[in-house]
C-alpha positions as CSV (number, residue, x, y, z in Angstrom):
1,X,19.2,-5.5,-9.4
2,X,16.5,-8.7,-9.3
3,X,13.5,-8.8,-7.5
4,X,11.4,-11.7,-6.2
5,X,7.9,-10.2,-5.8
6,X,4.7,-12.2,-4.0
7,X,1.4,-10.2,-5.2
8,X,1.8,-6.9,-4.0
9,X,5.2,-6.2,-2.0
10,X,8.3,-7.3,-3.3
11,X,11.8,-8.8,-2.1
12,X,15.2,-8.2,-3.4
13,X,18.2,-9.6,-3.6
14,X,21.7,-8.0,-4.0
15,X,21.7,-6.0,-6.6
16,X,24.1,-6.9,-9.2
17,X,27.5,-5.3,-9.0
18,X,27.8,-1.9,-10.2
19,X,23.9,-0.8,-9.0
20,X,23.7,2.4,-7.7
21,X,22.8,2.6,-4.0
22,X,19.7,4.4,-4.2
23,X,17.1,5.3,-6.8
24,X,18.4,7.1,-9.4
25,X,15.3,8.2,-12.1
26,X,12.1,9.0,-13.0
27,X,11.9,7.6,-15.9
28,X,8.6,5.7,-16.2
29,X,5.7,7.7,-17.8
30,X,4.1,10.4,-15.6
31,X,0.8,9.1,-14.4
32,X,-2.2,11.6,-14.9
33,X,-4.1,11.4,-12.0
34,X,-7.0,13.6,-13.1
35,X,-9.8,10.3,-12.8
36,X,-8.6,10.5,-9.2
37,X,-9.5,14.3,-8.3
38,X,-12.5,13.8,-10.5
39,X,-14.1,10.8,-9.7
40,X,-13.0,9.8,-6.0
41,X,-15.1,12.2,-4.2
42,X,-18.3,10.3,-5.8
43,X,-17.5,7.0,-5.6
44,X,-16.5,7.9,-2.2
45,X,-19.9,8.1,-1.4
46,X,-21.4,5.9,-2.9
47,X,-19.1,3.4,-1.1
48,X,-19.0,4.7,2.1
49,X,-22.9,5.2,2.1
50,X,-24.7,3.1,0.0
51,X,-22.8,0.0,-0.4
52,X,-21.1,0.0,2.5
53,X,-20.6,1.5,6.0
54,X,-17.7,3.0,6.0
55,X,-16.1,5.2,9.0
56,X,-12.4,7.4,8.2
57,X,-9.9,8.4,11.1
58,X,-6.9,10.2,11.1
59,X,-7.0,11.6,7.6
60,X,-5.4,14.8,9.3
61,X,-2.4,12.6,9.0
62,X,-2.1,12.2,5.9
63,X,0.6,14.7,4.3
64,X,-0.1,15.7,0.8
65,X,2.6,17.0,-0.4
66,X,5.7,14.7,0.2
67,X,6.4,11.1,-0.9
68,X,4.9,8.3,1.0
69,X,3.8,4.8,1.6
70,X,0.7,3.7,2.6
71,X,1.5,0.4,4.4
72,X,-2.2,-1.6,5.7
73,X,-3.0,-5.0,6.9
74,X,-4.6,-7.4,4.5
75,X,-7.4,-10.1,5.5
76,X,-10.0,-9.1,2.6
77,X,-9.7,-8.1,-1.0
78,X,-11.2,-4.5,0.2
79,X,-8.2,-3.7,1.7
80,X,-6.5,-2.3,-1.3
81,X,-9.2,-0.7,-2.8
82,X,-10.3,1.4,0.1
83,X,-7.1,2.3,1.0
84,X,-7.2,4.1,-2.7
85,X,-10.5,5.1,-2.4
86,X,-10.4,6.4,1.3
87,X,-7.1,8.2,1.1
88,X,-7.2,12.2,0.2
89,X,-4.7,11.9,-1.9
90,X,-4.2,9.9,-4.7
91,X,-2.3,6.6,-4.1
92,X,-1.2,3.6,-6.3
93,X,-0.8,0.5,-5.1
94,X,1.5,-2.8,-6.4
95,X,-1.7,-5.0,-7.5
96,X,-0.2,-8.7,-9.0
97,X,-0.6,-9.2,-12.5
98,X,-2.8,-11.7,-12.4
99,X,-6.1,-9.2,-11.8
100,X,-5.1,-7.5,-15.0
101,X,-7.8,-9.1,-16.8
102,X,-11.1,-7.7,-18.6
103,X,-12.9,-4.8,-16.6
104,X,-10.8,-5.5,-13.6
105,X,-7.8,-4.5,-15.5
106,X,-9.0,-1.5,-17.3
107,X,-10.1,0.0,-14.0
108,X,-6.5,-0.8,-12.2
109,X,-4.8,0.6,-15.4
110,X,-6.8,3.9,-15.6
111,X,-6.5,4.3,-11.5
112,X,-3.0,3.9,-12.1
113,X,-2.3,0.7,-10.2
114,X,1.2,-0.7,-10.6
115,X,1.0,-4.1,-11.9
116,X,3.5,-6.6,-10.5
117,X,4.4,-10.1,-11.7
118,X,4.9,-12.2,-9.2
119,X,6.5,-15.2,-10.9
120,X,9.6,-13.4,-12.4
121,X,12.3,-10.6,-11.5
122,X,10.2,-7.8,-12.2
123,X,12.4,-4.5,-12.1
124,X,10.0,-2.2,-14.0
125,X,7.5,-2.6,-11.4
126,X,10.0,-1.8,-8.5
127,X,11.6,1.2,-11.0
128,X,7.8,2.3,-11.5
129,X,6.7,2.3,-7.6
130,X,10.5,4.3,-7.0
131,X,9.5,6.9,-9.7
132,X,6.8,7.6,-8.5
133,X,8.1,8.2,-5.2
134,X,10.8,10.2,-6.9
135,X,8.1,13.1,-8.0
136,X,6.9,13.3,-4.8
137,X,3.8,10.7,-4.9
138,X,2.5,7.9,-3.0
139,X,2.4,4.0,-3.4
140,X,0.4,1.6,-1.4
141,X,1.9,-2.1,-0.3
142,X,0.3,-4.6,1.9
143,X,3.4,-5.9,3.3
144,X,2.0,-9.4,4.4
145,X,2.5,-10.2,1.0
146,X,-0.8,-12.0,0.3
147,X,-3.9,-11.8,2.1
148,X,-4.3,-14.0,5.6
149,X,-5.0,-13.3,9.1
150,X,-3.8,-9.4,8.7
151,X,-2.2,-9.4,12.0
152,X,1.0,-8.1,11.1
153,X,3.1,-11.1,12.1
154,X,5.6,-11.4,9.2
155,X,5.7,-9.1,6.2
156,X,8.4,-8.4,3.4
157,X,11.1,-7.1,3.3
158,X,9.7,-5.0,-0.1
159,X,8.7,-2.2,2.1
160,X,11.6,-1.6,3.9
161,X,13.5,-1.5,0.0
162,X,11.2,1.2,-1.0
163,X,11.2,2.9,1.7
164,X,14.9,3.3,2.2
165,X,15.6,3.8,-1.3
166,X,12.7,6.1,-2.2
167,X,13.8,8.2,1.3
168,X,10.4,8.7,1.8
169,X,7.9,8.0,5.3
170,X,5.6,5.2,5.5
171,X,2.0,5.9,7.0
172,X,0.1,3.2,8.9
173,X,-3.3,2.3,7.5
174,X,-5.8,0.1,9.5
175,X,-8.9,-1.6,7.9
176,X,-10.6,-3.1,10.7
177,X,-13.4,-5.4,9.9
178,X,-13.0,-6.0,6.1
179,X,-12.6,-9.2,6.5
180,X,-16.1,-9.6,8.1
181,X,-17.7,-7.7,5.4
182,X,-16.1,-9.3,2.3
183,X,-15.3,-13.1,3.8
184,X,-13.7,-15.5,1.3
185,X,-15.9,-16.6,-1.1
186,X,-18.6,-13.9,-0.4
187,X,-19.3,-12.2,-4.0
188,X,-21.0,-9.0,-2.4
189,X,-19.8,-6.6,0.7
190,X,-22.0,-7.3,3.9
191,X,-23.7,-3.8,5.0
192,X,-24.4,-5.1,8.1
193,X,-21.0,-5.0,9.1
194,X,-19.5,-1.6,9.8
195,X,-15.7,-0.8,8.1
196,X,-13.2,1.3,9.5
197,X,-10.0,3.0,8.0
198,X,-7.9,4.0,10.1
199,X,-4.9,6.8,8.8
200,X,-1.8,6.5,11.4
201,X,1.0,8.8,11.9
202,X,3.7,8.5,9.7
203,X,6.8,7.7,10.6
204,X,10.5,7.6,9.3
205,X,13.0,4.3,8.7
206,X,16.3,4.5,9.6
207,X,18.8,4.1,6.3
208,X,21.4,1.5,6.7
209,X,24.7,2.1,6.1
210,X,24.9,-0.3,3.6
211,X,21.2,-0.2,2.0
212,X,21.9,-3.0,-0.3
213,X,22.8,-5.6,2.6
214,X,19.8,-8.1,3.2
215,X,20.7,-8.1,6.8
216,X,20.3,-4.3,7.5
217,X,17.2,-4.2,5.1
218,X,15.7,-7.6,7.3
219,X,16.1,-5.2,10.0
220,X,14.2,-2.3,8.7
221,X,11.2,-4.3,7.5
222,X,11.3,-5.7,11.2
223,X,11.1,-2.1,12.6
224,X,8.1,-1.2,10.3
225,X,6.4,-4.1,11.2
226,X,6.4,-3.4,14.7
227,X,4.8,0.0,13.7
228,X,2.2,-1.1,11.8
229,X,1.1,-3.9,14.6
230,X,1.3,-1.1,17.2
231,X,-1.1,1.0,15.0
232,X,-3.3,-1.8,14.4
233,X,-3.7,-3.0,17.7
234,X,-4.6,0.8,19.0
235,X,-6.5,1.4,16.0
236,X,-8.9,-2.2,17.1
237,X,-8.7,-0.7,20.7
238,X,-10.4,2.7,19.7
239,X,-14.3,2.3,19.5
240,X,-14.1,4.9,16.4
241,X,-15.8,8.4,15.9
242,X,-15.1,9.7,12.8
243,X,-18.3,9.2,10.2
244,X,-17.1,8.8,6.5
């Protein structure tokens, strides 16, 4: 099986002949998620309060205790870590390989972020995400596949792999405004600006018949885009309630 990744999601080819259908292991270590149960709750706050302005919704959506993916919009490099942070569970996201570097990358390692390189076939980051899926945990993707206008209009087809071969739901995040209070360029969060993150229902994908095929898994990733612009365009709609 080869992969084609861009930053955090990650295409795929046919897998070579021979490859199993779906996911067959667990066989990456077991990530100890104690720093998340330990710390989160803290920072939390300190994000949500003091550096920021941060309002939740919909955390009543969130399952806790079946395998998912946390699919958002991306238009600011908060999007991935406040989908982390904000989430009651503990989630690890596909982060490119690229921000492995210095203090960055010790924090991304010890949160258990899944690093992906971007510029080669990289199957243990795919075999990692699966895994983890495979023991009942969640992984978070940005499905654009880079960061842009985060409006949903093309993502790839990464999410619809993962999804139909770690048989799992994927749950709509919205994080309206973060490009406002991070813009490109800006070194430091704007408190002026007021951040929501926005949990949405999640929702089932429909396994092909063949869920190697390109075509059918083209198809899926079309159907869970349309889902995640639906939740994003009611979630900009809603003037927001929920304090953080």
């Amino acid at each position: 099986m080869r992969a084609v990744v861009e930053r955090d999601d990650v295409t795929t080819p046919e897998p070579a002949p021979g490859a199993g259908l779906l996911h067959r292991g667990a066989a990456s270590p077991v990530y100890n998620d104690l720093p998340h149960r330990v710390l989160k709750p803290g920072v939390r706050k300190i994000i949500n309060r003091l550096i920021m302005r941060v309002t939740l919704e919909g955390l009543e959506h969130v399952p806790v205790d079946e395998p998912l993916i946390f699919a958002g919009n991306h238009s600011s490099w908060l999007d991935g870590p406040l989908v982390v942070i904000e989430s009651p569970r503990t989630v690890r996201c596909l982060v490119k390989s690229e921000m492995y570097i210095r203090i960055v990358g010790r924090l991304l390692l010890i949160s258990g972020q899944i690093p992906i390189d971007r510029g080669r076939p990289d199957r243990e980051a795919l075999h990692t995400a699966l895994d983890e899926l495979s023991r009942g945990g969640a992984i978070g993707v940005f499905p654009e596949g880079t960061r842009g206008s985060g409006e949903m209009a093309a993502v790839q087809h990464g999410i619809a792999y993962l999804a139909v071969h770690g048989r799992c739901r994927v749950l709509p995040v919205a994080c309206i405004n973060t490009g406002d209070a991070l813009p490109k360029g800006a070194r430091w969060p704007r408190r002026s600006v007021q951040v929501r993150v926005v949990f949405g229902k999640p929702f089932e994908v429909d396994v092909p018949a063949n869920p190697r095929s390109r075509r059918a898994l083209a198809a899926v990733a079309e159907d869970i885009r349309v889902r995640l612009l639906d939740h994003l365009e009611t979630a900009r709609a809603s003037p927001g309630e929920s304090a953080a």
